[in-house]
C-alpha positions in Angstrom: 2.5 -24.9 23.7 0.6 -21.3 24.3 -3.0 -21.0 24.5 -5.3 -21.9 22.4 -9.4 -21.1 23.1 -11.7 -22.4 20.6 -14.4 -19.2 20.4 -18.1 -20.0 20.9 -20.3 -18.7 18.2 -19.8 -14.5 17.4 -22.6 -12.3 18.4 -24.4 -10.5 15.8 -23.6 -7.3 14.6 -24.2 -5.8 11.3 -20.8 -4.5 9.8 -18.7 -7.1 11.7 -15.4 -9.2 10.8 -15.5 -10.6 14.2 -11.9 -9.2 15.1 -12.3 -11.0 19.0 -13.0 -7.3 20.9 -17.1 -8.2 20.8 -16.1 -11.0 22.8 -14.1 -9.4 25.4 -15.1 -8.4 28.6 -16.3 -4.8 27.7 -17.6 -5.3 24.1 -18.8 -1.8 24.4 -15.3 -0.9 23.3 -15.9 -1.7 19.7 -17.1 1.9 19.4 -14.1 3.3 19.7 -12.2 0.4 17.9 -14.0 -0.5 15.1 -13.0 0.7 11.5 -16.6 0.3 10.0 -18.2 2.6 13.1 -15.9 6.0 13.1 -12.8 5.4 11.9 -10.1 7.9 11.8 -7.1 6.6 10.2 -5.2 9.8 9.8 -4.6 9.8 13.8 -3.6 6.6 13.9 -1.3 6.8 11.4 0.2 9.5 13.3 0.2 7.7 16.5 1.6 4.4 15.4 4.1 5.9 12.7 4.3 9.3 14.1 2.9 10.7 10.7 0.0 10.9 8.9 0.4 9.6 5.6 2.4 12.5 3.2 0.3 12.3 -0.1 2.6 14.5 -1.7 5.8 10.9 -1.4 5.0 8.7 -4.2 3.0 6.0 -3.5 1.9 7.0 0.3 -1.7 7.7 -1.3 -2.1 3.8 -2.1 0.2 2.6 0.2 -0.1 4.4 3.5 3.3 5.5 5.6 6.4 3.9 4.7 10.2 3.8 4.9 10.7 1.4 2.2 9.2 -1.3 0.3 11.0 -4.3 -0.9 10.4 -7.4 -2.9 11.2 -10.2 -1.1 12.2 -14.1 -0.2 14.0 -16.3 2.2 16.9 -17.6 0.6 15.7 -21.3 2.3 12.1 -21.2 1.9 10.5 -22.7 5.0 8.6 -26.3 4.4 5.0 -25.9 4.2 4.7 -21.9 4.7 2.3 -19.8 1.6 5.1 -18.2 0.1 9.1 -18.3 1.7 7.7 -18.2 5.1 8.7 -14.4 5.8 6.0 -14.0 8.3 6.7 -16.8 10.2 10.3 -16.6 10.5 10.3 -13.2 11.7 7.7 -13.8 14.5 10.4 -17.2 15.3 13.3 -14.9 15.8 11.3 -12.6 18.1 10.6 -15.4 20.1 14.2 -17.3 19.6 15.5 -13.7 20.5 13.6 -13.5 23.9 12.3 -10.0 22.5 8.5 -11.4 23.2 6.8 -13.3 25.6 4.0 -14.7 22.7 3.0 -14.1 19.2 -1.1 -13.3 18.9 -1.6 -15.1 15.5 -4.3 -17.7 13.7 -3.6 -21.4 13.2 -5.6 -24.3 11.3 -8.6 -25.4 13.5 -8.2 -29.1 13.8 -11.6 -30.0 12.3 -11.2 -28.0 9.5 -7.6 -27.0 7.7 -9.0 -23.7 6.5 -10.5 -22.5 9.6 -8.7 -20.1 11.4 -8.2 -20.2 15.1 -6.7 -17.7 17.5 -3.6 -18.8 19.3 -1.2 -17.5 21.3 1.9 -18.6 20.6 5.3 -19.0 23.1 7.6 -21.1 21.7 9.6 -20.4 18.8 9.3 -24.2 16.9 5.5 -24.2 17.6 5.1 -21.3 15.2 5.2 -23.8 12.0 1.3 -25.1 12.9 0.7 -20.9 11.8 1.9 -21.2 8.5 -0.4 -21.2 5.1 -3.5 -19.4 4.3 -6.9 -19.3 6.4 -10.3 -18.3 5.1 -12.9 -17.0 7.6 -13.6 -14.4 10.5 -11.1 -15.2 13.3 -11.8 -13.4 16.8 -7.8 -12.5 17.3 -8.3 -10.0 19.7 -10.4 -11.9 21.8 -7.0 -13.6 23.1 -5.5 -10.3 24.3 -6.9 -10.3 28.1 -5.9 -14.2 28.4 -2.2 -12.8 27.3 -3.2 -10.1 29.9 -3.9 -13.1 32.5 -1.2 -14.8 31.4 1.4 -12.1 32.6 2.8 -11.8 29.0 4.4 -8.3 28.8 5.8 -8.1 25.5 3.8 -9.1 22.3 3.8 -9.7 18.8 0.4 -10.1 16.6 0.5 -11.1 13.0 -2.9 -9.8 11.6 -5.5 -8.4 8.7 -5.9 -4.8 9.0 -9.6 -5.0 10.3 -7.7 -6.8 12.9 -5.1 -4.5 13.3 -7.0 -1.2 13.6 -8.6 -2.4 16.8 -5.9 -3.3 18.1 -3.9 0.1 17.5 -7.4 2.0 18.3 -7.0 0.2 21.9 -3.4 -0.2 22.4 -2.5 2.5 24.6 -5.1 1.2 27.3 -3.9 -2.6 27.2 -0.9 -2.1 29.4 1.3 -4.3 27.5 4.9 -2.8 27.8 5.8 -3.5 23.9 3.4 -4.9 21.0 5.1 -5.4 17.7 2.5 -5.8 14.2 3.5 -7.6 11.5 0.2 -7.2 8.9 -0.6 -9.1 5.9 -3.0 -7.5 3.4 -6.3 -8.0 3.1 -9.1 -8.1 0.0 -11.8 -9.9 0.7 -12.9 -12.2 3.2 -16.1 -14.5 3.2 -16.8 -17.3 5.8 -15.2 -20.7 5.7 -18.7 -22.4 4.7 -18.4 -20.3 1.6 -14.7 -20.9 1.2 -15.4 -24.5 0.8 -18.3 -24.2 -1.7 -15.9 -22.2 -3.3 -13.3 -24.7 -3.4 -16.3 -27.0 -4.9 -16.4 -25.0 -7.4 -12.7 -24.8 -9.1 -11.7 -28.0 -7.9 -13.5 -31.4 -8.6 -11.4 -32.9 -5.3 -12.0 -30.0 -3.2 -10.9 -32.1 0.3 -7.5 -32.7 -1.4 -6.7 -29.3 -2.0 -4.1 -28.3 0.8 -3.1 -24.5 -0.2 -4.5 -21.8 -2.3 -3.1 -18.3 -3.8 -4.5 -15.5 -5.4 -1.3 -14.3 -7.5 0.2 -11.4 -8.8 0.6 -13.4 -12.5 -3.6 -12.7 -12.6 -4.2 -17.1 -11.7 -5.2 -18.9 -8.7 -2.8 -21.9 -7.9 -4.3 -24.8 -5.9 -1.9 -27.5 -4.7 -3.4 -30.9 -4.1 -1.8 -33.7 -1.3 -0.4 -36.0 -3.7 1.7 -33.0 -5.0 0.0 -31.8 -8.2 -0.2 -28.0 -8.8 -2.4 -26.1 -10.9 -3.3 -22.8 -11.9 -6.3 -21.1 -13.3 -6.8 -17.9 -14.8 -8.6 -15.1 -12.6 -10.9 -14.9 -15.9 -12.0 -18.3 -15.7 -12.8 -18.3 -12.1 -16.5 -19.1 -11.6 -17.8 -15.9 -9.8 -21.2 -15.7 -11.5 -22.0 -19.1 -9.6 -21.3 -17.2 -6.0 -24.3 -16.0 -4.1 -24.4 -12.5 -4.4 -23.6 -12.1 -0.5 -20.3 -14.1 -0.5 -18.1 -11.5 0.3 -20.0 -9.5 3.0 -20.2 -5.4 2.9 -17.5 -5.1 5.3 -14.8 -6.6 3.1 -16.3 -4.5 0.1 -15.9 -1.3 1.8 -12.7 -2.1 3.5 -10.9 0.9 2.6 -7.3 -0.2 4.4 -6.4 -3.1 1.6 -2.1 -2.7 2.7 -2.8 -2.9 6.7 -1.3 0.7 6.7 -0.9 0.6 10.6 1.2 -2.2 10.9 5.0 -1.9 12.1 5.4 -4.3 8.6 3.2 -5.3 5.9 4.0 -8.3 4.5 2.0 -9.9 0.9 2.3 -10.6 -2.3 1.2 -7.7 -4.6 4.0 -5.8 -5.6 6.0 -9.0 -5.1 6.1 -10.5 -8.9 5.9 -14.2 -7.5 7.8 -13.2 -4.6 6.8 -11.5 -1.5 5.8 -7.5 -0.8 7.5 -6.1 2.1 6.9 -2.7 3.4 8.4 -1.6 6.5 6.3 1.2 7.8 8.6 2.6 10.9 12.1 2.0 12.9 10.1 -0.7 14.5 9.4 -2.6 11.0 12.8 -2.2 10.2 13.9 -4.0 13.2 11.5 -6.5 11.8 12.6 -6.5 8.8 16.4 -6.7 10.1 16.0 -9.6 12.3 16.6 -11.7 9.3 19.8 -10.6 8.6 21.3 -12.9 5.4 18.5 -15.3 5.5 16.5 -12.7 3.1 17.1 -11.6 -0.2 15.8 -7.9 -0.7 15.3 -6.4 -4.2 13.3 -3.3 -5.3 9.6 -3.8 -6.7 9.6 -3.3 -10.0 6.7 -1.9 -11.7 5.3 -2.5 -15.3 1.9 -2.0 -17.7 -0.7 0.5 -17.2 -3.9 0.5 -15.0 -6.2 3.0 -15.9 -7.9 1.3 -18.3 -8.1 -2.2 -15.9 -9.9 0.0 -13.3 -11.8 2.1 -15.6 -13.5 -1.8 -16.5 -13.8 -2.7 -12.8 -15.7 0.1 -12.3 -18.1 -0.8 -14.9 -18.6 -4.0 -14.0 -19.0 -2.9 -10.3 -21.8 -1.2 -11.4 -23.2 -3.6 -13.5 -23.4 -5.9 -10.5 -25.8 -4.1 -8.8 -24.5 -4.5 -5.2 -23.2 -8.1 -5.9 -19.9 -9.5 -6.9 -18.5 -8.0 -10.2 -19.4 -9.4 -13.6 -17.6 -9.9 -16.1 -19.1 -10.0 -19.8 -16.7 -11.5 -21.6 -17.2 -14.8 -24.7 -15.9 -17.6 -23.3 -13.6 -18.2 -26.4 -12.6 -14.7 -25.6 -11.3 -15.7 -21.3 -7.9 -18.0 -22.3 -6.7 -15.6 -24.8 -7.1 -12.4 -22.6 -5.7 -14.7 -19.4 -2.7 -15.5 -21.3 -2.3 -11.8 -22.0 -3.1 -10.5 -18.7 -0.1 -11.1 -16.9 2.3 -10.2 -19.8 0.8 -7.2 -20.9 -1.8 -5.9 -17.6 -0.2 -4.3 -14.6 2.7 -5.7 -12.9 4.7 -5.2 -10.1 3.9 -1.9 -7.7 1.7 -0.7 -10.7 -0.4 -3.9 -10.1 -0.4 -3.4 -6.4 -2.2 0.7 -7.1 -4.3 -0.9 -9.4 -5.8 -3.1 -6.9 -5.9 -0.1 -4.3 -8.1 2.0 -6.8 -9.9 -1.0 -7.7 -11.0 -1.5 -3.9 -11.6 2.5 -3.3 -14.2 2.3 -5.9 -15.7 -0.7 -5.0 -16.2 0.7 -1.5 -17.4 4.1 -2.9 -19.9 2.4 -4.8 -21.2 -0.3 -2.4 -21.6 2.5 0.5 -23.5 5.0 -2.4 -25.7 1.9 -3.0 -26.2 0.6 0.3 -25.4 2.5 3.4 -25.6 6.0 1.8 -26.2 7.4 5.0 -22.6 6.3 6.5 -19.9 7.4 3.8 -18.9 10.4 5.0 -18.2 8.4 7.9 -16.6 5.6 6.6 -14.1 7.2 3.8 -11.1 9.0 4.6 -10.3 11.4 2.2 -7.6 9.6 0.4 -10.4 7.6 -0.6 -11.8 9.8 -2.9 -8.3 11.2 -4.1 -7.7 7.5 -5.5 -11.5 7.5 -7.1 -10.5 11.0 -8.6 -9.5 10.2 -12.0 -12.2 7.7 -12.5 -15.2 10.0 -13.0 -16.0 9.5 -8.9 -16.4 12.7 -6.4 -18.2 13.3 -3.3 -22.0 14.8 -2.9 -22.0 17.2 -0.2 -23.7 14.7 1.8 -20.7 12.0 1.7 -17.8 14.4 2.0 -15.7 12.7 4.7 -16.4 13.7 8.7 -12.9 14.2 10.5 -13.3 12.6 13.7 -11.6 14.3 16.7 -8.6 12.8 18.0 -9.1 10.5 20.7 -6.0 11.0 23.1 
């Protein structure tokens, strides 16, 4: 069965996804784990993956460290999962293979199908109540010293990267013998109260709605219980209705979009309606390889241009005045450039580095407007090599602060 702990409400901290180590017995350790404190993503990427990023291979400035990337999907998709059910099937064989004790991931809270709840997981066949999409702040670490009390050794955690750089930041003093990372990517996360008025919004039977994507095609598909799918055009998506707050600074100045220090990143960008795989080091291939004929591999393919996509994100970025993008555009004028988007705008890999330019901006912008005072602690320098051909460049005040190495 595992263990399952439903967490009591989070304490308050400003800059905070709630990633669970608030919660743990020495919350103090948040200073040294937290990405939106002090980050210093260039050591950890040489710790986990025994490099630092190499800017000069293509695509390791959007991407992060890699070995390869693939574009992916299980042969037999599995019933009920958000794509194939990569991510799932991968963390089964792990534990069908005796290689971990548990699996740290999120499932549905029973009260609410959207909610995510930490779990540990030991049982191969119990992994299918993980599968599908979750919108909210889940405490994951927060499970790692009842794994610790519950004599498990070995580990695997599926998490977002705000998730996942705690974890790496703290690894080497949790004791476990072996953790293994499997990371999905992450944009933008809001709570599940504003999920739900969300779902109000594009959906006039918002408590049938049982799955929702954000697509590489430029729509939103909602699938409904009785079976009914639909699809609506990122253009048409009522954003000017959110409250300016619904994404929260955090997931606007979240400057690790691909989960660069997971073993494997697994999600949808690159993927062209299929799944984004990039295996990050020997232990992501052995990931990656645990699936043996069940997956069909293919190389990403790439397609459009995106310079001229994020040179109009950037406008409207600053238009918004420290809220959510707008978007001036006739509403005659949305189905016709919806319908073109996804046969003409970036697609493939090329639609994957838009997106990563698209979020260094926003986070440039949002700290310049908000928390001046912290972005030369906050952005790595990659950050402003990506901002770089859009008109953006540090002050002397934001260049970024190296960190020492913590060892």
């Amino acid at each position: 069965m595992g263990y399952l702990e439903k967490p009591e409400p989070a304490p308050h901290r400003s800059m905070c996804t709630d990633c669970g180590v608030s919660r743990s017995s020495d919350p103090k350790q948040c200073s040294i784990a937290c990405q939106f404190i002090q980050p210093n993503y260039e050591a950890l990427e040489q710790s986990v993956h025994g490099r630092a990023r190499d800017l000069g291979k293509a695509d390791e400035l959007h991407f992060g460290p890699f070995i390869e990337m693939h574009r992916a999907s299980l042969k037999k998709p599995s019933p009920g999962a958000q794509w194939t059910g990569i991510t799932t099937r991968i963390a089964q064989k792990l534990l069908e293979q005796g290689l971990v004790d548990a699996v740290l991931t999120v499932q549905a809270d029973p009260s609410d199908q959207w909610r995510p709840l930490p779990i540990l997981i030991d049982k191969a066949e119990d992994l299918q109540k993980a599968r599908g999409m979750r919108m909210g702040y889940a405490p994951l670490l927060s499970l790692l010293e009842p794994a610790q009390a519950l004599g498990y050794k070995r580990l695997a955690v599926i998490g977002i990267p705000c998730q996942i750089y705690a974890l790496r930041a703290l690894e080497k003093s949790l004791g476990f013998e072996k953790i293994y990372v499997i990371g999905t990517p992450c944009s933008d996360n809001t709570t599940t109260e504003n999920f739900h008025a969300f779902l109000k919004l594009i959906s006039p039977e918002p408590e049938n709605v049982t799955y929702l994507e954000f697509k590489a095609n430029y729509h939103v598909e909602l699938r409904y219980k009785d079976g009914v799918k639909k699809e609506i055009p990122f253009l048409q998506l009522p954003l000017s209705d959110l409250p300016r707050d619904f994404f929260p600074l955090t997931c606007r100045t979240c400057v690790d979009y691909t989960n660069v220090l997971s073993d494997i990143t697994i999600g949808y960008m690159a993927g062209e309606g299929e799944q984004w795989i990039i295996t990050r080091n020997k232990r992501g291939e052995e990931l990656l390889a645990l699936l043996g004929d069940e997956v069909r591999l293919q190389k990403p393919g790439s397609a459009g241009k995106r310079h001229s996509a994020v040179i109009g994100f950037k406008k409207n970025v600053e238009l918004a005045a420290g809220g959510l993008p707008l978007r001036k555009m006739p509403n005659w004028l949305r189905p016709i450039v919806g319908w073109l988007m996804p046969k003409v705008g970036p697609r493939g890999l090329e639609f994957a580095r838009t997106r990563v330019e698209m979020k260094a901006i926003e986070s440039i912008l949002h700290l310049r407007r908000e928390l001046p005072n912290r972005m030369k602690h906050l952005l790595p320098n990659h950050i402003w090599q990506l901002a770089k051909p859009y008109e953006l460049a540090p002050e002397l005040h934001e260049k970024a602060v190296k960190p020492q190495s913590s060892k």
